[in-house]
DRENDRENSE-239231 format. One record per residue (C-alpha): y, z, x. Coordinates in nm, 4 decimals, always signed. Example, Ala and Ser with C-alpha at 12.3 -4.5 7.8 and 13.67 -1.06 7.14 Angstrom:
2
<north: -0.4500&up: +0.7800&east: +1.2300>
<north: -0.1060&up: +0.7140&east: +1.3670>
END
This chain:
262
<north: +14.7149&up: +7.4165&east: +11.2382>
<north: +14.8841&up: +7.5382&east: +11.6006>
<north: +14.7167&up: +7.5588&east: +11.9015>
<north: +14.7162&up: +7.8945&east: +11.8526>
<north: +14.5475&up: +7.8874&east: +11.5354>
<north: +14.2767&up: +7.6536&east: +11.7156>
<north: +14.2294&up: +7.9454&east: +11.9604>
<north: +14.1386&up: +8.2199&east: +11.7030>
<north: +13.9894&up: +8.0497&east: +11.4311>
<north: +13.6076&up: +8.0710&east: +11.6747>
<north: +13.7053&up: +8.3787&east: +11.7312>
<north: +13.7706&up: +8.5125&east: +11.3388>
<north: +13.4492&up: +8.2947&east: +11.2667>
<north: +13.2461&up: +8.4780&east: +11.5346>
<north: +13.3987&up: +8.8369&east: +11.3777>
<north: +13.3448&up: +8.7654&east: +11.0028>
<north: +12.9403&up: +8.6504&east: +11.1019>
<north: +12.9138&up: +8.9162&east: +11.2748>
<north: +13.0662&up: +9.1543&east: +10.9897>
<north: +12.8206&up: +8.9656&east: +10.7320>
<north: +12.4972&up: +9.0500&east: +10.9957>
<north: +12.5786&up: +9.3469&east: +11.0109>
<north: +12.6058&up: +9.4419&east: +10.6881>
<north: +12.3137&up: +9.2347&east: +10.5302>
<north: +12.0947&up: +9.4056&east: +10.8430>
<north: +12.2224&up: +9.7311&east: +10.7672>
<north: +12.0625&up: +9.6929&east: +10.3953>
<north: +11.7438&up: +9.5147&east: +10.4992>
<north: +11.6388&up: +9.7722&east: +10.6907>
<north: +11.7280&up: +10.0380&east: +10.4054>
<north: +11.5364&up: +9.8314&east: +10.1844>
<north: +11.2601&up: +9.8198&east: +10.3933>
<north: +11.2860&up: +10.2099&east: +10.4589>
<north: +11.2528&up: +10.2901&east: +10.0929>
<north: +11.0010&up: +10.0065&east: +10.0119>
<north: +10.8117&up: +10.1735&east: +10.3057>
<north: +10.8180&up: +10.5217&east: +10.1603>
<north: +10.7149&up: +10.4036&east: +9.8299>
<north: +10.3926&up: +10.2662&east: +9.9880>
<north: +10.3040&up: +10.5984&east: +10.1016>
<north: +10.3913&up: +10.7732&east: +9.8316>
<north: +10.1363&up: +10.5763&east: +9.6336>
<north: +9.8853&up: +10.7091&east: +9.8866>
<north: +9.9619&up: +11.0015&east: +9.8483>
<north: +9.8772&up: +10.9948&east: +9.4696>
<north: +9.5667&up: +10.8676&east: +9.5723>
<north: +9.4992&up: +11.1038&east: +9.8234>
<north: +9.6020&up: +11.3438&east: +9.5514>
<north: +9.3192&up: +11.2042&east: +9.3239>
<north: +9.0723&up: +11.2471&east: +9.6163>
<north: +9.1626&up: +11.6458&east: +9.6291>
<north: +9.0990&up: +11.6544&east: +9.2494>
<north: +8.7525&up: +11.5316&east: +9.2321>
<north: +8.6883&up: +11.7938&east: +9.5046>
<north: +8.8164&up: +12.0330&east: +9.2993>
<north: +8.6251&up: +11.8667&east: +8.9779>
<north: +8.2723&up: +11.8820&east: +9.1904>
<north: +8.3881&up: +12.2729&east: +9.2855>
<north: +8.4508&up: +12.3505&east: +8.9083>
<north: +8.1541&up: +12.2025&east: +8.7985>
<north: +7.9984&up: +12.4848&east: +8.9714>
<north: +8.1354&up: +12.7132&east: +8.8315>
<north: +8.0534&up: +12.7040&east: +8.5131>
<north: +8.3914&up: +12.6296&east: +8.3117>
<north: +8.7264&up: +12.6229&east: +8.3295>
<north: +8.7620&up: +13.0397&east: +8.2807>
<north: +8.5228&up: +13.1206&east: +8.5697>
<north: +8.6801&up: +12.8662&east: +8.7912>
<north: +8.9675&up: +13.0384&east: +8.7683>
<north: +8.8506&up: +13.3581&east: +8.8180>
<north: +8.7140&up: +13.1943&east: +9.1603>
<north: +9.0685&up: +13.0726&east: +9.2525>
<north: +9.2069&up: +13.3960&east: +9.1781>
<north: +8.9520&up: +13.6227&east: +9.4012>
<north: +9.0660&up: +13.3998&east: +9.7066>
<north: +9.4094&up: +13.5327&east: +9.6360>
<north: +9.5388&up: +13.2054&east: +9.5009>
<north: +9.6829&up: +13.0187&east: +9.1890>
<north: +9.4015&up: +12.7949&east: +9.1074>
<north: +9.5840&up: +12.6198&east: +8.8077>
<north: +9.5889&up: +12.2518&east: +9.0020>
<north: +9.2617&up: +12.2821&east: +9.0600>
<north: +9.1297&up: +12.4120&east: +8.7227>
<north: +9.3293&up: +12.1340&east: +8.5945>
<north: +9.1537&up: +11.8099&east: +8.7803>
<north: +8.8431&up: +11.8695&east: +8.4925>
<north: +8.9895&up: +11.5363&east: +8.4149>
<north: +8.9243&up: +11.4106&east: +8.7276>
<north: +8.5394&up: +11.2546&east: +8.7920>
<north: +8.3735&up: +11.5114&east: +9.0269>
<north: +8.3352&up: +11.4086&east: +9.3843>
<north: +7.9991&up: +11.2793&east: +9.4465>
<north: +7.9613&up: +11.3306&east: +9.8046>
<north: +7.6872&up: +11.5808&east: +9.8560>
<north: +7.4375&up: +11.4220&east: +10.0231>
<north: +7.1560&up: +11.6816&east: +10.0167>
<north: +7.0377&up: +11.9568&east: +9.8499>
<north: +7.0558&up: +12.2968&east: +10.0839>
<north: +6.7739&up: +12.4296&east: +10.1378>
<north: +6.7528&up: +12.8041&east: +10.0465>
<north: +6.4625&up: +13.0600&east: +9.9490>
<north: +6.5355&up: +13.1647&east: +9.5541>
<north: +6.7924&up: +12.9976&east: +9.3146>
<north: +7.0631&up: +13.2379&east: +9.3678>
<north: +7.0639&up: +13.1521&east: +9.7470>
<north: +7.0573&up: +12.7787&east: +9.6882>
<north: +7.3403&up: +12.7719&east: +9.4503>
<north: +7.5530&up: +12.9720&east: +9.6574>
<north: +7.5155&up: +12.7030&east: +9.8905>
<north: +7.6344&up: +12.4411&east: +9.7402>
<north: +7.8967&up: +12.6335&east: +9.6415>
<north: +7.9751&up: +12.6951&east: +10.0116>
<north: +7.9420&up: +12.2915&east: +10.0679>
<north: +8.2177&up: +12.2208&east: +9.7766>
<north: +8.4070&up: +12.4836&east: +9.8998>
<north: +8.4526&up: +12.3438&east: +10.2479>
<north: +8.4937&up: +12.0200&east: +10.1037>
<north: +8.7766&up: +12.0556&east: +9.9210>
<north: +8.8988&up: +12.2899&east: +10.2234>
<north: +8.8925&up: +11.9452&east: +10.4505>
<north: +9.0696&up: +11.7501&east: +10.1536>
<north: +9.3924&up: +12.0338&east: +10.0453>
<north: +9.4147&up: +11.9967&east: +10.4626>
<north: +9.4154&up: +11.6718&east: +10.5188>
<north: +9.6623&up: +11.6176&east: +10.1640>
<north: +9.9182&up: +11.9145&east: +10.3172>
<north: +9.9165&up: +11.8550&east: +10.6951>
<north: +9.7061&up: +11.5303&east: +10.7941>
<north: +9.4835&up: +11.7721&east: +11.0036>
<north: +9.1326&up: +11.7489&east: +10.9144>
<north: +8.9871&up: +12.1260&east: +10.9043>
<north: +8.7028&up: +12.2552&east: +11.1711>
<north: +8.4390&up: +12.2233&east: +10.9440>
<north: +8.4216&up: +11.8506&east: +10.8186>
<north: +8.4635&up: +11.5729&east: +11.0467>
<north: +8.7678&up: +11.3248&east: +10.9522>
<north: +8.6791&up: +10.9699&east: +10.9302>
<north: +8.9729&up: +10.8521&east: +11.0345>
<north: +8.9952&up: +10.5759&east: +11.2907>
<north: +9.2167&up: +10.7389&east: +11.5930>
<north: +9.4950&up: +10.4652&east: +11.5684>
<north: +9.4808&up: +10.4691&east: +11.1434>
<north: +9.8538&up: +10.5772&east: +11.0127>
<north: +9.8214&up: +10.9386&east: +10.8630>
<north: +9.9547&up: +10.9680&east: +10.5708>
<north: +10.0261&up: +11.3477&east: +10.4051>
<north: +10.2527&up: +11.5622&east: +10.1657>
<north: +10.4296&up: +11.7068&east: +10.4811>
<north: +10.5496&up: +11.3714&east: +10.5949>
<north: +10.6522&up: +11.2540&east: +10.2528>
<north: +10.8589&up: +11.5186&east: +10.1801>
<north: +11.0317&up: +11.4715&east: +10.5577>
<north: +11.0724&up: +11.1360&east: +10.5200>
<north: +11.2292&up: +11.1779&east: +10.2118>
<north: +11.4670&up: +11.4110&east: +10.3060>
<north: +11.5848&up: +11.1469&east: +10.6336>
<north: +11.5771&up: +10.8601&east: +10.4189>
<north: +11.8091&up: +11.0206&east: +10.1562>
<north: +12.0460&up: +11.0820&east: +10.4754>
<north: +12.0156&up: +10.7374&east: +10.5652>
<north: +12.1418&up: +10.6510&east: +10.1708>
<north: +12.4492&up: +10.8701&east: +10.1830>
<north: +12.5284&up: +10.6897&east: +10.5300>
<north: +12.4477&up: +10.3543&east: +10.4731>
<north: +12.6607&up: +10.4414&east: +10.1458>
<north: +12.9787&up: +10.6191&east: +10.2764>
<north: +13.0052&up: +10.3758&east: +10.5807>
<north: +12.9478&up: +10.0217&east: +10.5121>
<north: +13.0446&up: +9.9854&east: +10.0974>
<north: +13.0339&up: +9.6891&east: +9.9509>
<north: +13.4044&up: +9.6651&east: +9.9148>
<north: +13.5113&up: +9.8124&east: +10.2426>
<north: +13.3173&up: +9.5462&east: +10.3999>
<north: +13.4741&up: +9.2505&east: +10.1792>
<north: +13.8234&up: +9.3883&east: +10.1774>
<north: +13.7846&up: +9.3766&east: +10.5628>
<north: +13.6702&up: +9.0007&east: +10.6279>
<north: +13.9498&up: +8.9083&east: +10.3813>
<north: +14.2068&up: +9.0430&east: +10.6168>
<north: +14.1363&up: +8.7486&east: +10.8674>
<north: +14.2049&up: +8.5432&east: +10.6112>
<north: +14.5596&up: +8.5658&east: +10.5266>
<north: +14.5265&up: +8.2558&east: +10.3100>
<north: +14.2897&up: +8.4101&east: +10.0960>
<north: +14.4805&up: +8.7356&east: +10.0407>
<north: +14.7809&up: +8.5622&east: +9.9543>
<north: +14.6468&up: +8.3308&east: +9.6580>
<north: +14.4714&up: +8.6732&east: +9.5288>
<north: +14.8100&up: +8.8318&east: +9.5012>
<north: +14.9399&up: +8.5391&east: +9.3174>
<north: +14.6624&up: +8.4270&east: +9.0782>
<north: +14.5551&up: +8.8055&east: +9.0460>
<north: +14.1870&up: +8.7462&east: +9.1726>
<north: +13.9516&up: +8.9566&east: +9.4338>
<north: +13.8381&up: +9.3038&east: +9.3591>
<north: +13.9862&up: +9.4605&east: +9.0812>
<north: +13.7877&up: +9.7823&east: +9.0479>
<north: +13.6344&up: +9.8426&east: +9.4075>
<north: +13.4561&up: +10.1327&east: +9.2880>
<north: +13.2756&up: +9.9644&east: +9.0194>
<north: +13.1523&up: +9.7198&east: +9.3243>
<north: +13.0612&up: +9.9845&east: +9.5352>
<north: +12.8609&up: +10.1703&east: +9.2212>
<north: +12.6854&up: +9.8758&east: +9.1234>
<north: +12.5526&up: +9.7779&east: +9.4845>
<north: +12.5144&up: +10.1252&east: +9.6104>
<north: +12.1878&up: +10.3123&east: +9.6847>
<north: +12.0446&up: +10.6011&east: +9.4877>
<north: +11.9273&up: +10.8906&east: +9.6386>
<north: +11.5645&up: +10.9343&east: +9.5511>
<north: +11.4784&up: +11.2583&east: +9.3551>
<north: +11.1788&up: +11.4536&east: +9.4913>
<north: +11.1073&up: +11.5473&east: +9.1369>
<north: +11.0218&up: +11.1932&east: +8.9749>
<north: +10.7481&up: +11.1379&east: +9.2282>
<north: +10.4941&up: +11.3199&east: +9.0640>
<north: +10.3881&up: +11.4114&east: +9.4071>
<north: +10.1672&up: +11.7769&east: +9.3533>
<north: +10.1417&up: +12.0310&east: +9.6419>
<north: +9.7942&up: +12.1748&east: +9.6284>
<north: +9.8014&up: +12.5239&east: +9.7946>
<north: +9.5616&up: +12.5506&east: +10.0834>
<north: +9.2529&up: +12.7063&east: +10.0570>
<north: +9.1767&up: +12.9750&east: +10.3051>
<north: +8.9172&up: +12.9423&east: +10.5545>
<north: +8.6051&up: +12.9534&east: +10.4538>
<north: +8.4954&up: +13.2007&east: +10.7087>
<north: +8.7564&up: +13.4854&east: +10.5716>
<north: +8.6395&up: +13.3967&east: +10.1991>
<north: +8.2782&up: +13.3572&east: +10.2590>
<north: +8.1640&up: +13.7236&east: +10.1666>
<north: +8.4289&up: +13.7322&east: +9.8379>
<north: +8.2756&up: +13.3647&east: +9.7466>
<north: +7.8993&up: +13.5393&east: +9.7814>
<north: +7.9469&up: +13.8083&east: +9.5579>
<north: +8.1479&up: +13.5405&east: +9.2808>
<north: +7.8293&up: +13.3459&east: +9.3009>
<north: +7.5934&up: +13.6423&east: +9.2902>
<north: +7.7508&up: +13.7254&east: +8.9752>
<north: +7.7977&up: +13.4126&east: +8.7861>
<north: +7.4103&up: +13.3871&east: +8.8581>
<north: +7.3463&up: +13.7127&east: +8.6957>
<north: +7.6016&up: +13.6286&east: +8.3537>
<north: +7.4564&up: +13.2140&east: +8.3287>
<north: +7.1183&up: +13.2137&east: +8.4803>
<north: +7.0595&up: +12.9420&east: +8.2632>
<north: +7.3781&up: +12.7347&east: +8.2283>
<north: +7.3768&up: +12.7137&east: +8.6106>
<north: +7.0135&up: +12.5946&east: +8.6794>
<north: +7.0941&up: +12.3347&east: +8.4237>
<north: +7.4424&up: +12.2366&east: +8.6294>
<north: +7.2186&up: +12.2973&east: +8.9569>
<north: +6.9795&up: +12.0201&east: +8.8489>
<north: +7.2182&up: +11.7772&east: +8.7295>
<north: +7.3765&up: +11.8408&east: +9.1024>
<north: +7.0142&up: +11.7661&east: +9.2314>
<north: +6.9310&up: +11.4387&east: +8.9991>
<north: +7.2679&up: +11.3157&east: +9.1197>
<north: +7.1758&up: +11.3408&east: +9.5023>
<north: +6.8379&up: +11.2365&east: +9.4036>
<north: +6.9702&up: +10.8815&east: +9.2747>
<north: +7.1787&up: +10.7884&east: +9.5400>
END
C-alpha cells in the first residue's frame, strides 16, 4: 500500500459508514413510520367498534332493523353502517332513566340520549372533536387518534415509500460503496459475482405502498346536530309509539332493568 493509499483508506472507511448509516437510518425510520400507522389503525377499528354499539343501543330503540332505517333515512342520511352494527353489543352507557310525564315522552328521550351519543362517537371517529353536547374524556395531552388523520397519514407515508424507494435502492446504494473499492469490482468482473439482476434486489427489499382499501377502515357519515333533527326525531318517535305500543314498552323496560343493575 502507498502513502497515498494510507491517506484515503480513513477517508473511504469514513464514506462507506457513513453510506451504510445512512441507508440503514433511512429504513428504520420507515419502518417505524409504518409500524406506527399500523398502531393507529388498530385504534381506529376499535374506535370503530365503539361507534357501532352506539349505533346498536340507538337501533335497539327502534324497534328493528326496518324502522331503524327509516330513522336514518328521515335525517337525510344512508343509515346502512349503522343498521348494520346489530351485531355489535349495544352500548351500555345510559346511566339513568329520563324522567318524562307519559310513555311516549319518556321514550322519546332516550331516544334523544342515544341519539346524541352516537352524535359524540361518529365525531370523535371522523374528526377527533368531541361534539357540544357530551363531554370528551380525554386527558388534554392523550394522542387523538381519528379517521381524518389515518387517511392523511396514509397518504404522506405512501410519499415517504415512493421516496425512500426511488432514492436510496438497495442496489444503488451497494453498487455505490463498491466503487471505492476497486479491488472488489475487479474480482466481480473476473469471477462473474455481485449483482446480477439489480432489479430483482431492489423488488425484493423495496417497500409497498399501503392500499387504503385492505384496512377495513369504515367512514361512518356524521350525524347532524341534534338540534336541527330534534323536531323530525319527535315525530319518528311519536309514531313508532303509535304502530308498537307494546314492542317498545317491552324494549323500554329492558333499557330500564339494564340501568337498574348497574
Amino acid at each position: 500500500m502507498t502513502i497515498n493509499d494510507d491517506m484515503i483508506a480513513p477517508l473511504v472507511g469514513e464514506i462507506l459508514d457513513d453510506v451504510a448509516t445512512s441507508f440503514f437510518d433511512a429504513r428504520r425510520r420507515i419502518e417505524a413510520k409504518i409500524d406506527l400507522f399500523h398502531n393507529y389503525v388498530e385504534e381506529l377499528h376499535k374506535m370503530a367498534t365503539d361507534v357501532q354499539s352506539h349505533a346498536a343501543l340507538l337501533n335497539l330503540l327502534l324497534v328493528d332493523d326496518r324502522q331503524a332505517g327509516a330513522f336514518y333515512r328521515t335525517l337525510g342520511l344512508d343509515g346502512d353502517l349503522f343498521v348494520a352494527a346489530k351485531k355489535v353489543d349495544p352500548r351500555d352507557d345510559l346511566s339513568y332513566m329520563p324522567f318524562a310525564i307519559g310513555f311516549r315522552r319518556r321514550y322519546t328521550k332516550l331516544v334523544f340520549m342515544a341519539y346524541t351519543h352516537l352524535h359524540e362517537a361518529c365525531a370523535i371517529y371522523a374528526n377527533g372533536q368531541p361534539s357540544e353536547y357530551v363531554k370528551t374524556s380525554s386527558q388534554p395531552n392523550q394522542e387523538v387518534i381519528y379517521y381524518g388523520l389515518i387517511v392523511k397519514m396514509h397518504q404522506i407515508l405512501n410519499e415517504d415509500i415512493k421516496r425512500i424507494n426511488d432514492s436510496i435502492s438497495p442496489s444503488g446504494t451497494l453498487q455505490f460503496a463498491k466503487e471505492f473499492k476497486p479491488d472488489v469490482m475487479i474480482k466481480e468482473r473476473v469471477t462473474g459475482g455481485g449483482i446480477s439482476d439489480a432489479r430483482s434486489l431492489d423488488e425484493k427489499l423495496c417497500y409497498r405502498p399501503i392500499d387504503l382499501n385492505t384496512l377495513s377502515l369504515i367512514e361512518f357519515p356524521l350525524l347532524p346536530k341534534f338540534s336541527d333533527v330534534r323536531s323530525s326525531i319527535s315525530r319518528f318517535c311519536k309514531e313508532l309509539c303509535n304502530r308498537y305500543p307494546d314492542e317498545l314498552k317491552k324494549i323500554v323496560e329492558y333499557i330500564s332493568h339494564r340501568i337498574s343493575a348497574k
